[in-house]
N, CA, C and O atoms as a GROMACS GRO file, in nm:
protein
  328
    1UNK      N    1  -7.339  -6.833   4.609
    1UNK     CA    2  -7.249  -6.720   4.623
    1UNK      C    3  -7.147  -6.727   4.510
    1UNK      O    4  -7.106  -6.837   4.474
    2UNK      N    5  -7.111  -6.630   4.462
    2UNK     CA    6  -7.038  -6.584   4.319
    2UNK      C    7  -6.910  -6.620   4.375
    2UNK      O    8  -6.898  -6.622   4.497
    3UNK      N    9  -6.823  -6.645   4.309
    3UNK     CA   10  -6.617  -6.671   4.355
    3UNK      C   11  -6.576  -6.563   4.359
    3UNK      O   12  -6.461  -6.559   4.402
    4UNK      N   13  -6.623  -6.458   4.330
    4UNK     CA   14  -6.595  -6.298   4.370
    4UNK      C   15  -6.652  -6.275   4.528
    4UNK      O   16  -6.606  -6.207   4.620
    5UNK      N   17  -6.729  -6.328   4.523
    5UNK     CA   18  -6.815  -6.278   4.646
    5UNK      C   19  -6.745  -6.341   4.787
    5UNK      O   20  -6.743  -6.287   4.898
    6UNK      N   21  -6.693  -6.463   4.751
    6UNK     CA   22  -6.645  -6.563   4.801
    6UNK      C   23  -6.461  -6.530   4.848
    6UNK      O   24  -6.388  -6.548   4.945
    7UNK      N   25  -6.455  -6.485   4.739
    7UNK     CA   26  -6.281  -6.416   4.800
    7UNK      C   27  -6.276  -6.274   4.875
    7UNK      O   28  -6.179  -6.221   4.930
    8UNK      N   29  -6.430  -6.221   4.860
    8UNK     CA   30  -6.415  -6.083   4.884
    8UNK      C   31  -6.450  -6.116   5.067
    8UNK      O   32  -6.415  -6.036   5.154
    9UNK      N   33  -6.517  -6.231   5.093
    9UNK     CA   34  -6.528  -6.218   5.204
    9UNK      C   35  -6.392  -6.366   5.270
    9UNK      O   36  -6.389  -6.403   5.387
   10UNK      N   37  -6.319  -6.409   5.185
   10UNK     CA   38  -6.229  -6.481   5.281
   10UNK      C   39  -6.082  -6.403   5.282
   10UNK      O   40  -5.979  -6.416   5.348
   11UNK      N   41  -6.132  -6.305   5.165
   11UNK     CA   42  -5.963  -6.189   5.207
   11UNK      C   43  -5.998  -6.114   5.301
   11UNK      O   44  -5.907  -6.048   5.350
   12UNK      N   45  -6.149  -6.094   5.366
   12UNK     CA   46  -6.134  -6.020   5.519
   12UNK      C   47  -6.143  -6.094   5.600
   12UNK      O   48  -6.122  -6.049   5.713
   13UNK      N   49  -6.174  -6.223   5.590
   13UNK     CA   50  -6.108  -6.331   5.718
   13UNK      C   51  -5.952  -6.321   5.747
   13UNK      O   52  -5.902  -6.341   5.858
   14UNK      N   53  -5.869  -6.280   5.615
   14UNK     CA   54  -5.724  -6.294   5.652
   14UNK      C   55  -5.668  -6.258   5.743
   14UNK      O   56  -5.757  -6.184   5.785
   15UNK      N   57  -5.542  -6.241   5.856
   15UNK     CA   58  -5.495  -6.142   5.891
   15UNK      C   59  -5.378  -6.077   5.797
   15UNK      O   60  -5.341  -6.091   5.681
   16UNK      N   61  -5.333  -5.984   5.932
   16UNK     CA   62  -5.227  -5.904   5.827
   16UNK      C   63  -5.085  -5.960   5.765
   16UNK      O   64  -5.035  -5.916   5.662
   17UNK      N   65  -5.036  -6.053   5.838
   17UNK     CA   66  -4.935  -6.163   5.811
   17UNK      C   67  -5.024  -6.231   5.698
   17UNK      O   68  -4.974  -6.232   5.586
   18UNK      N   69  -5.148  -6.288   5.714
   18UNK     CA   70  -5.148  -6.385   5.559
   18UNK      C   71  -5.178  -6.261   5.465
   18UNK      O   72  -5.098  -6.274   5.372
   19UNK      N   73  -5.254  -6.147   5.445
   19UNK     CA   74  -5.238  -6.062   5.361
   19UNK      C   75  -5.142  -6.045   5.309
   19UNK      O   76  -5.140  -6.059   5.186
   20UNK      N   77  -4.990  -6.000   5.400
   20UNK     CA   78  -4.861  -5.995   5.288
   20UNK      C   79  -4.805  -6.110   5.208
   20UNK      O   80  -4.748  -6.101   5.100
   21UNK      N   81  -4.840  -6.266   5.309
   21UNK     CA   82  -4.796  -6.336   5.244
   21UNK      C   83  -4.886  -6.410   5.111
   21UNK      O   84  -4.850  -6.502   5.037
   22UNK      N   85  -4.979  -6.354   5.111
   22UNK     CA   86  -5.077  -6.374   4.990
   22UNK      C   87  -4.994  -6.266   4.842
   22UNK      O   88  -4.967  -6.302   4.728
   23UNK      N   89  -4.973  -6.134   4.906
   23UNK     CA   90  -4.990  -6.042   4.786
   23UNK      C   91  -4.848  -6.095   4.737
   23UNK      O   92  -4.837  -6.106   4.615
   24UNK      N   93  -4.713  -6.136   4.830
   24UNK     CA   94  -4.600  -6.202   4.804
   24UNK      C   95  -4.610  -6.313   4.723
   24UNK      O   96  -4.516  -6.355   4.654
   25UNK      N   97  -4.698  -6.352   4.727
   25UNK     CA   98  -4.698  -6.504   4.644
   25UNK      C   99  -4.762  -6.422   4.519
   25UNK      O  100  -4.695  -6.416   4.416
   26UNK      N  101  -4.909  -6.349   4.525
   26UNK     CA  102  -4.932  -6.304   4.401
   26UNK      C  103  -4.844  -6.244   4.326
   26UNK      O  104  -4.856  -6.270   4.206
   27UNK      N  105  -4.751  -6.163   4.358
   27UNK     CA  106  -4.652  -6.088   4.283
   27UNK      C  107  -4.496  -6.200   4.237
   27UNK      O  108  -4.402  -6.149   4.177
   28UNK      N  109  -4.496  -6.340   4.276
   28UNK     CA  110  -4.379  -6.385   4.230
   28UNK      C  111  -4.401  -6.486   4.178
   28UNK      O  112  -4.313  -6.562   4.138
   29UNK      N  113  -4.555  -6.511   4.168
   29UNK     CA  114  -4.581  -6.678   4.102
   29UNK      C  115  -4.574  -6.647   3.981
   29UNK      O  116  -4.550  -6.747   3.914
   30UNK      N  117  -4.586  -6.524   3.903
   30UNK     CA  118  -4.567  -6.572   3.779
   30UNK      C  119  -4.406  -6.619   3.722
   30UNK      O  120  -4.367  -6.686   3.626
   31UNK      N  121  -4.333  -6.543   3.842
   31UNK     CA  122  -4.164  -6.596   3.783
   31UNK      C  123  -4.133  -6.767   3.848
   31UNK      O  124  -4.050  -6.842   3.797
   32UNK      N  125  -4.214  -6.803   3.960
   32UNK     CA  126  -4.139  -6.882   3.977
   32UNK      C  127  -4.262  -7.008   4.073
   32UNK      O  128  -4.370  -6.957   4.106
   33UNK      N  129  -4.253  -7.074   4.090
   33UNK     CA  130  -4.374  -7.210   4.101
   33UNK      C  131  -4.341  -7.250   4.258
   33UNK      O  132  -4.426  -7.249   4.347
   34UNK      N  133  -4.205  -7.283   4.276
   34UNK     CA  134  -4.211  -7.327   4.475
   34UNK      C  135  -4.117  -7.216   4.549
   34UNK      O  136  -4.014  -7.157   4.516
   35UNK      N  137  -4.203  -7.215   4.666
   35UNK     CA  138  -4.123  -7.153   4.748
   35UNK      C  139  -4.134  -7.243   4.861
   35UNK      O  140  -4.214  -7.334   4.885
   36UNK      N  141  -4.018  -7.188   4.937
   36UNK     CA  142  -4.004  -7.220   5.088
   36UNK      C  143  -4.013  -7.148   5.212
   36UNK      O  144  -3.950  -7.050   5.252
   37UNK      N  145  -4.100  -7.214   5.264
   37UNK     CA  146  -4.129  -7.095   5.378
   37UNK      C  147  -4.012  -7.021   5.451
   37UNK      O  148  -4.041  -6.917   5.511
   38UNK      N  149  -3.852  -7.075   5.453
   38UNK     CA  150  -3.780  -7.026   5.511
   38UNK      C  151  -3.750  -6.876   5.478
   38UNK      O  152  -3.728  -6.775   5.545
   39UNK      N  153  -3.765  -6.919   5.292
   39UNK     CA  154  -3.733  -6.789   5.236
   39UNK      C  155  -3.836  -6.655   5.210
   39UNK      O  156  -3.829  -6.532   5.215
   40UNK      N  157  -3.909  -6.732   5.187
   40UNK     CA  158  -4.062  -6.660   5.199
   40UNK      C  159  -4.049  -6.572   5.392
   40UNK      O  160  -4.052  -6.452   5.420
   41UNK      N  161  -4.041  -6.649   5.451
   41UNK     CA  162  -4.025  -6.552   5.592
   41UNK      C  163  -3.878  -6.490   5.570
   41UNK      O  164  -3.868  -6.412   5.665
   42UNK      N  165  -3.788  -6.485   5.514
   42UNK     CA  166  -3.674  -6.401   5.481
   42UNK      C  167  -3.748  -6.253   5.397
   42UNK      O  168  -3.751  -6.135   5.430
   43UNK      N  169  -3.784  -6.303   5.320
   43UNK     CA  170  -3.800  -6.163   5.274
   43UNK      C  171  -3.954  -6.062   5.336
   43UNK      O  172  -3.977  -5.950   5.290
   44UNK      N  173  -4.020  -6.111   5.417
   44UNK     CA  174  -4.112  -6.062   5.478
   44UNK      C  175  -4.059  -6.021   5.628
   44UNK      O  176  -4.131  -5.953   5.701
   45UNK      N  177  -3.984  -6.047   5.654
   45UNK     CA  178  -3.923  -6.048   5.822
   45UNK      C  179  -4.025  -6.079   5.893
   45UNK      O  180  -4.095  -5.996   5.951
   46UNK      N  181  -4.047  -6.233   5.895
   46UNK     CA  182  -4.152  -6.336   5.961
   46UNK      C  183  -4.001  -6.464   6.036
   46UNK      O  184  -3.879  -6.464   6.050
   47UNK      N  185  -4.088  -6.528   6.055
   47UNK     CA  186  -4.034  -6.638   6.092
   47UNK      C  187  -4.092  -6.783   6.010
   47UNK      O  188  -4.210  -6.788   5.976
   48UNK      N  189  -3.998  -6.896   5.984
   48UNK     CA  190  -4.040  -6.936   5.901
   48UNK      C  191  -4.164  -7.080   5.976
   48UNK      O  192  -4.208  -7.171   5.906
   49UNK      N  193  -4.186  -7.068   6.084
   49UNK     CA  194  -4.294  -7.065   6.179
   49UNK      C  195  -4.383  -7.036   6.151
   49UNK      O  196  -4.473  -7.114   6.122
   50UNK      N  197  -4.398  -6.864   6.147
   50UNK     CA  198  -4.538  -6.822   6.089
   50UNK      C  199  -4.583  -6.785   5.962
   50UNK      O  200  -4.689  -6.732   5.929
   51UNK      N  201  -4.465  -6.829   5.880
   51UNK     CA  202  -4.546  -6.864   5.700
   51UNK      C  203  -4.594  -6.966   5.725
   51UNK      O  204  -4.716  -6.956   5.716
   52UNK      N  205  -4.546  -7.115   5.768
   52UNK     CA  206  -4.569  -7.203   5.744
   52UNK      C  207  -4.758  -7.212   5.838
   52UNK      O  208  -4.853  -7.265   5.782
   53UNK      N  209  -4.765  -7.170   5.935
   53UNK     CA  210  -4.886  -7.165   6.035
   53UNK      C  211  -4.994  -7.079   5.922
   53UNK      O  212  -5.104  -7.129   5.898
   54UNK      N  213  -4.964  -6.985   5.874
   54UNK     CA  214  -5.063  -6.845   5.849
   54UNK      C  215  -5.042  -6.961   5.655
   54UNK      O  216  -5.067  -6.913   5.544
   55UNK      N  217  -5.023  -7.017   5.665
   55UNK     CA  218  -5.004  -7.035   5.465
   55UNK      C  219  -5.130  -7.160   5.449
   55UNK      O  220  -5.173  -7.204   5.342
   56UNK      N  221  -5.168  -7.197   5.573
   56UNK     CA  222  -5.315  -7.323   5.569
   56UNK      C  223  -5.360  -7.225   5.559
   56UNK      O  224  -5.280  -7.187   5.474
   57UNK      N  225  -5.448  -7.110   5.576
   57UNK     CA  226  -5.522  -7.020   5.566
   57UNK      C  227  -5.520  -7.005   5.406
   57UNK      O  228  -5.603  -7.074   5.348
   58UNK      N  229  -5.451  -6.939   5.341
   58UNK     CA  230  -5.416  -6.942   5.171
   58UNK      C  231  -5.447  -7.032   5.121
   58UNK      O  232  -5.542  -7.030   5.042
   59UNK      N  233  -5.371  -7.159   5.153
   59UNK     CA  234  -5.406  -7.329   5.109
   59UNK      C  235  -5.519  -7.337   5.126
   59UNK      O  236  -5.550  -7.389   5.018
   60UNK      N  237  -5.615  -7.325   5.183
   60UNK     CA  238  -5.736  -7.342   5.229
   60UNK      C  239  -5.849  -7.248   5.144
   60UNK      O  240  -5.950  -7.283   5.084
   61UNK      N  241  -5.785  -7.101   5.165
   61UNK     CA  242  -5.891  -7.085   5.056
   61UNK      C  243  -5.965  -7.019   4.916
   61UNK      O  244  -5.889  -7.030   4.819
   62UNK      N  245  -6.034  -6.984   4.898
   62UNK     CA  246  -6.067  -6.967   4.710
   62UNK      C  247  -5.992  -6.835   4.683
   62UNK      O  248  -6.033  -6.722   4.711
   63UNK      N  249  -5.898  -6.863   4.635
   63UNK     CA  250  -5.797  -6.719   4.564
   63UNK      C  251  -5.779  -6.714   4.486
   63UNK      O  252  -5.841  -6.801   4.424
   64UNK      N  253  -5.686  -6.627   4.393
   64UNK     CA  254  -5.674  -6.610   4.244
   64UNK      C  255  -5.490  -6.709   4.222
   64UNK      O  256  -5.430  -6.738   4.118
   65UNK      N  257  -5.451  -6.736   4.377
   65UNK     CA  258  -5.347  -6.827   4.290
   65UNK      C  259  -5.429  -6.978   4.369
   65UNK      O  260  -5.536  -7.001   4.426
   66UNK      N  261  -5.336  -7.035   4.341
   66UNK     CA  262  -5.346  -7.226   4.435
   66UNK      C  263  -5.186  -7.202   4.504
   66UNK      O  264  -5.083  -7.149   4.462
   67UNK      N  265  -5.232  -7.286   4.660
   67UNK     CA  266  -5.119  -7.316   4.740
   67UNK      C  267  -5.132  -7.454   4.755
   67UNK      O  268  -5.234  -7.510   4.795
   68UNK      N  269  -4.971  -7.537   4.704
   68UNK     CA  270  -5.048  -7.671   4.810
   68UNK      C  271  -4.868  -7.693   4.874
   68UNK      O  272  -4.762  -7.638   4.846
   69UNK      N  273  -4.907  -7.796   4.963
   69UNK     CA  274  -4.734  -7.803   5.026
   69UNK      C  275  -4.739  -7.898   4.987
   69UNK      O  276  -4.822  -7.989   4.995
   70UNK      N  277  -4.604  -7.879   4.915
   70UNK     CA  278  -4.504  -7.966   4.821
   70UNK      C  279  -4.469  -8.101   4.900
   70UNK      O  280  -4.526  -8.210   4.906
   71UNK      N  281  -4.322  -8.038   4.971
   71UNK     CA  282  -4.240  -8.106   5.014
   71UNK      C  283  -4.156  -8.029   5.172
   71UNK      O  284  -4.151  -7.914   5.216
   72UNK      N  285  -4.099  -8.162   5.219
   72UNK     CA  286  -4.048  -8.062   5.288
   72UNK      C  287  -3.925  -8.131   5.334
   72UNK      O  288  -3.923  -8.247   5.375
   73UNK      N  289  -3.764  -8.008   5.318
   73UNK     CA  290  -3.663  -8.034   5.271
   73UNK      C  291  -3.573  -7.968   5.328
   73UNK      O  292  -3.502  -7.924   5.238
   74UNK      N  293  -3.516  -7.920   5.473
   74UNK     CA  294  -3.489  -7.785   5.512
   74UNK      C  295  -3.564  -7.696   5.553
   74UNK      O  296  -3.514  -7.615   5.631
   75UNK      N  297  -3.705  -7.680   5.517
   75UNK     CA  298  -3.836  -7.556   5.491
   75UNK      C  299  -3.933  -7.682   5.421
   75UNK      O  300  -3.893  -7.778   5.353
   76UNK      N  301  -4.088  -7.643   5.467
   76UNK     CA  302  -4.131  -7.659   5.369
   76UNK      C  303  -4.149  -7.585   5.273
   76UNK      O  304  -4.142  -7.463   5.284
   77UNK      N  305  -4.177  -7.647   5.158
   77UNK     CA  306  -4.220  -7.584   5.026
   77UNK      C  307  -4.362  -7.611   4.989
   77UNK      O  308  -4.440  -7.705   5.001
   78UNK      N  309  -4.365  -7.526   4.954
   78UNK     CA  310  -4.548  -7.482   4.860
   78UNK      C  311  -4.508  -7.470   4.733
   78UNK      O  312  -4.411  -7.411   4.685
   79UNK      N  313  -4.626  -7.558   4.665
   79UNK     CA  314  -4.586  -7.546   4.505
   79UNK      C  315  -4.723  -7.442   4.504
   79UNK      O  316  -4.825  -7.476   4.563
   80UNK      N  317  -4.713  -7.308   4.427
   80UNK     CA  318  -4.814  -7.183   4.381
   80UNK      C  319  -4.837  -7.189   4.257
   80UNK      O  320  -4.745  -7.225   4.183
   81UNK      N  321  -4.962  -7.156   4.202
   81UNK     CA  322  -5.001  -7.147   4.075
   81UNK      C  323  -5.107  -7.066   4.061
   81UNK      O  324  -5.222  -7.070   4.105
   82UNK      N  325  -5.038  -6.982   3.983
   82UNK     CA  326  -5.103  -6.829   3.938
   82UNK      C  327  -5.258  -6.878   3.843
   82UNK      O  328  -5.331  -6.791   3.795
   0.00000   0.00000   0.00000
């Protein structure tokens, strides 16, 4: 199976919470490398509960950025790479 073929069917495994928090990460990794789920559920009006639950899904699988968890400091953090 092609890596096209492969994202085309694990972006309809997503739900709608990891969908936004996918296209959120696609649209800010190029400015910036970690986030924290606290803030990441700030600007989505999530809880930082369910970034951190719904973001193994992303971490997990074949996308056009990389998730991995960093650290954790207050929130965890995910280091992203576009």
């Amino acid at each position: 199976m092609s890596t096209t073929a492969e994202t085309a069917t694990e972006l309809a495994n997503l739900s709608e919470k990891q969908h936004q928090i996918l296209e959120f990460l696609r649209d800010e990794a190029d400015d910036k490398t970690y986030f924290k789920s606290r803030l990441i559920a700030d600007e989505l009006d999530m809880s930082a509960k369910e970034v951190g639950t719904n973001m193994t899904a992303i971490e997990r699988g074949e996308f056009d950025i990389s998730v991995e968890k960093w650290g954790y400091s207050s929130s965890t953090t995910w280091m992203v790479t576009a």
